[in-house]
Backbone bond lengths (Angstrom), bond angles and torsions (degrees), N, CA, C in turn:
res aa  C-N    CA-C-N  psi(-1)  N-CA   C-N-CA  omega(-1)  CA-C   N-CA-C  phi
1 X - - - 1.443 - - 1.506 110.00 -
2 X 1.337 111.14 153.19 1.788 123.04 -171.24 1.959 96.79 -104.85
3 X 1.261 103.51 123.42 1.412 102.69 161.14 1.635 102.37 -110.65
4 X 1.693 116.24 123.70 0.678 107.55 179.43 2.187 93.48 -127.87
5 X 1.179 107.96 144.58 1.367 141.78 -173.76 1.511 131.71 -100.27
6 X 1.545 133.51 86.12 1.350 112.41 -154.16 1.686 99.18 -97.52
7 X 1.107 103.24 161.58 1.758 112.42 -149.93 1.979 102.97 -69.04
8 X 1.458 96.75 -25.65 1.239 104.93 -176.56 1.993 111.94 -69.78
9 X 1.638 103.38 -36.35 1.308 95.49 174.75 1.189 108.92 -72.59
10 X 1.476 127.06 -47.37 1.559 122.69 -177.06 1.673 93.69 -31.71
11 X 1.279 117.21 -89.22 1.391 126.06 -162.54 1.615 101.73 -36.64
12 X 1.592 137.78 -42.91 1.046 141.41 168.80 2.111 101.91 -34.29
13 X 1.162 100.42 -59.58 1.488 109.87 -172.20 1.572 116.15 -67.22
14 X 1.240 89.07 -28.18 1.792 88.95 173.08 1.656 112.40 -72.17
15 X 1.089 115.66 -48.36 1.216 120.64 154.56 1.400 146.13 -18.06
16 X 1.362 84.85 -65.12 1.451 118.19 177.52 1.711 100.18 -82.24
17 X 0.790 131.36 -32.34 1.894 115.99 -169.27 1.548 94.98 -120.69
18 X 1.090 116.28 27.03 2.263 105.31 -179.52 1.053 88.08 48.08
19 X 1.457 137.88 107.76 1.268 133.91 153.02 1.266 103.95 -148.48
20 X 2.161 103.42 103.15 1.195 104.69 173.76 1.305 145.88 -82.42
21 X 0.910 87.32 -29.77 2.008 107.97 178.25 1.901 110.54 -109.31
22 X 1.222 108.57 -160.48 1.389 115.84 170.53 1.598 99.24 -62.28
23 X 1.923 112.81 144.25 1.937 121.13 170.40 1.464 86.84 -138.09
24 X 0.856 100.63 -168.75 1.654 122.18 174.00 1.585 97.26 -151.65
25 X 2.026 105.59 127.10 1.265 108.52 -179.98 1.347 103.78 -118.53
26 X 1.387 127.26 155.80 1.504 133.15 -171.80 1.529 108.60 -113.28
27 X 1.326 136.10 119.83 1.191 121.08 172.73 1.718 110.59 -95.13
28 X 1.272 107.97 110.52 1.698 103.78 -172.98 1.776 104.57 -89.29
29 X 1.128 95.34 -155.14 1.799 110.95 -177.41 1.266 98.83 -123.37
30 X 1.022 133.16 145.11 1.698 141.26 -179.01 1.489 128.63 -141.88
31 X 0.957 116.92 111.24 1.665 119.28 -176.31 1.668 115.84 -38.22
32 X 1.034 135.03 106.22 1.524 132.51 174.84 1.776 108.15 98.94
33 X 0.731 104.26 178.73 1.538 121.72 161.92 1.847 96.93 112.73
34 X 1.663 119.96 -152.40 1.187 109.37 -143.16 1.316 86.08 -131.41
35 X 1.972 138.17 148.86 1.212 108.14 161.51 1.711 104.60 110.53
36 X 1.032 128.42 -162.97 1.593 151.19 131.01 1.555 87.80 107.42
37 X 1.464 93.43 -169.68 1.589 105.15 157.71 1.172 137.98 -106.47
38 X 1.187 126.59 5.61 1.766 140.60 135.17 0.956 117.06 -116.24
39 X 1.563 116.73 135.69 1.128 134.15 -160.37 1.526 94.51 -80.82
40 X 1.551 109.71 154.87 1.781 129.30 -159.21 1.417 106.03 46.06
41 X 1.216 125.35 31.22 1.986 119.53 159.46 1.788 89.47 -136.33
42 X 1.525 104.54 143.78 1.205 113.21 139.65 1.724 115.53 -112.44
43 X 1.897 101.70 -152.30 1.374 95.31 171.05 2.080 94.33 -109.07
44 X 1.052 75.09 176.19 1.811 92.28 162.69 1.669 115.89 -151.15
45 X 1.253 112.05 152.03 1.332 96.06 175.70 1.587 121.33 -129.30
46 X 0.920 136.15 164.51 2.085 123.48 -171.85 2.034 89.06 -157.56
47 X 0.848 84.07 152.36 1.327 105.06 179.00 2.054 93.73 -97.18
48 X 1.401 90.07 124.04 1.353 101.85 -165.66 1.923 107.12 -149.92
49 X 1.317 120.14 159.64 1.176 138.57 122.96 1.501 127.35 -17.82
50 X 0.962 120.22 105.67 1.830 119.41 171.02 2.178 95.47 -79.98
51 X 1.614 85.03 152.06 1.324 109.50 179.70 1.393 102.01 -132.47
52 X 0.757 116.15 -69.31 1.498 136.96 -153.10 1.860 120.40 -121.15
53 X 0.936 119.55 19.57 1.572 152.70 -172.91 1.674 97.08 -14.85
54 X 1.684 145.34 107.04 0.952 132.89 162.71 1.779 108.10 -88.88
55 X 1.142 106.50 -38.11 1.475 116.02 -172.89 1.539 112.93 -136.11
56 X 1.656 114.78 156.03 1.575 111.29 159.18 0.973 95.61 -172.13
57 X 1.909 102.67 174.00 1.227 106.66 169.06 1.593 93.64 -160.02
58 X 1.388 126.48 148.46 1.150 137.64 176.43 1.578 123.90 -97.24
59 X 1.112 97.63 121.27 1.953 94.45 -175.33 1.539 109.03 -141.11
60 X 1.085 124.56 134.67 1.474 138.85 -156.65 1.218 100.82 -4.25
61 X 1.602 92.44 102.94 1.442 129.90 -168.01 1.502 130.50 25.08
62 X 1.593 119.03 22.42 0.897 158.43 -175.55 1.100 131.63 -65.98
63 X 1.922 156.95 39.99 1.274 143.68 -165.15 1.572 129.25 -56.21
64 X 1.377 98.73 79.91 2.166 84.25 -167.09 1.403 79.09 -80.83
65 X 1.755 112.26 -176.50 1.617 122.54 -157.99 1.674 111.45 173.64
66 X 0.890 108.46 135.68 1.731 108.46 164.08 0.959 116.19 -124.31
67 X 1.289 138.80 135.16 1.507 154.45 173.80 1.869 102.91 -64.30
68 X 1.247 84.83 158.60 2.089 90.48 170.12 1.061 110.14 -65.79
69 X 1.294 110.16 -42.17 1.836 95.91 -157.04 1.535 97.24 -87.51
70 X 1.321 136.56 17.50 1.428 117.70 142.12 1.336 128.43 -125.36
71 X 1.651 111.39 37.35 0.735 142.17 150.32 1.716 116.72 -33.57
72 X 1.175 129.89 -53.17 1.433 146.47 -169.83 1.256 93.70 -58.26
73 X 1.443 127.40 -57.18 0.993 121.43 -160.65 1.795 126.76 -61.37
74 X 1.338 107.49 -7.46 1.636 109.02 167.67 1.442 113.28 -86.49
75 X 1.329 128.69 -24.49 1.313 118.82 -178.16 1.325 102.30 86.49
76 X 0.828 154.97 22.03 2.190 130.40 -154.32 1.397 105.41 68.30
77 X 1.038 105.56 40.86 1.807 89.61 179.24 1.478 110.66 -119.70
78 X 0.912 138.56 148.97 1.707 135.34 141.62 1.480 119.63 -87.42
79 X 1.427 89.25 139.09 1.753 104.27 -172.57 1.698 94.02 -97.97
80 X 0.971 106.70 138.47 1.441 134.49 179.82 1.868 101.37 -141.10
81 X 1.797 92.95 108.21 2.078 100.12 162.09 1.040 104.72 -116.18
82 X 1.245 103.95 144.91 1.298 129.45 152.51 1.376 127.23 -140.92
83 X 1.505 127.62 157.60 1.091 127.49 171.14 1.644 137.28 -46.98
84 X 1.470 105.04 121.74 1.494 86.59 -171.83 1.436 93.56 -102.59
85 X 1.630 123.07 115.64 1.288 127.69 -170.10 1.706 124.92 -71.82
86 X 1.929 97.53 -5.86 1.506 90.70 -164.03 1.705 94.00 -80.04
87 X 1.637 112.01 -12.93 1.717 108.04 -174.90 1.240 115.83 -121.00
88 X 1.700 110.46 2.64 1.366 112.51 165.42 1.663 106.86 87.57
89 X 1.569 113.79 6.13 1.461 116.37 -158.68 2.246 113.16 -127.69
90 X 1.264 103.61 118.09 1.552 85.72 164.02 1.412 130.88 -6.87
91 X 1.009 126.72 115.02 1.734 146.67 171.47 1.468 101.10 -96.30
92 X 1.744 141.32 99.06 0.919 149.74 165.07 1.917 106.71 -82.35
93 X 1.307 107.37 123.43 1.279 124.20 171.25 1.609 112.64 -133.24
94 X 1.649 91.98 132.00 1.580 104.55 179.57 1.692 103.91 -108.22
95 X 1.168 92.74 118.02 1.498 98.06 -171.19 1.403 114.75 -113.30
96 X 1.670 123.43 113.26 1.608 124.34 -163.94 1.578 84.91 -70.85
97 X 2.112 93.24 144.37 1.327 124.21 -179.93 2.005 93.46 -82.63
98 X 1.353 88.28 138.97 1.959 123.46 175.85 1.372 87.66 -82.48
C-alpha cells in the first residue's frame, strides 16, 4: 500500500499537535468512530515510536507510518490525505490499488 501525504495536511498536523521540529505520527485502527474503510473501525493517530513499520511517508519533516498489524485494515488500498479546505480538516481517501 502507498501512503501518500499532502504538504498542506502535514502542516495542518503541525498545527494541530505543537509540533515543532521533526515527530513521527502513527496512524492506527480504532474501534468505533465515523467514516473509514470498515465499517465500526476508524483511524486514529498519536505521535509514536515505529516498531513494526508497514508503510510511510515523510512530509515537512514529518514521519506518518503504519504498523503491520494494521495493515488489514486498508484492504489493497492506498490512503491518499488531503485537505478538505471547505472545513479546514484532513480528507482521508482509500483508493483501490491498479
Amino acid at each position: 500500500m502507498k501512503l501518500q501525504i499532502s504538504k498542506e495536511v502535514a502542516k495542518w498536523y503541525k498545527k494541530e499537535l505543537d509540533i515543532k521540529d521533526s515527530s513521527q505520527l502513527r496512524f492506527y485502527v480504532r474501534y468505533g468512530g465515523i467514516g473509514g474503510n470498515v465499517p465500526g473501525f476508524s483511524l486514529g493517530i498519536t505521535k509514536d515510536e515505529p516498531e513494526d513499520v508497514h508503510t510511510s511517508e515523510e512530509v515537512e519533516n514529518i514521519i506518518f507510518f503504519i504498523e503491520k498489524k494494521d495493515a488489514w485494515y486498508f484492504e489493497e488500498k492506498d490512503l491518499k490525505i488531503n485537505l478538505n479546505r471547505k472545513i479546514m480538516e484532513p480528507k482521508f481517501n482509500y483508493i483501490d490499488k491498479k
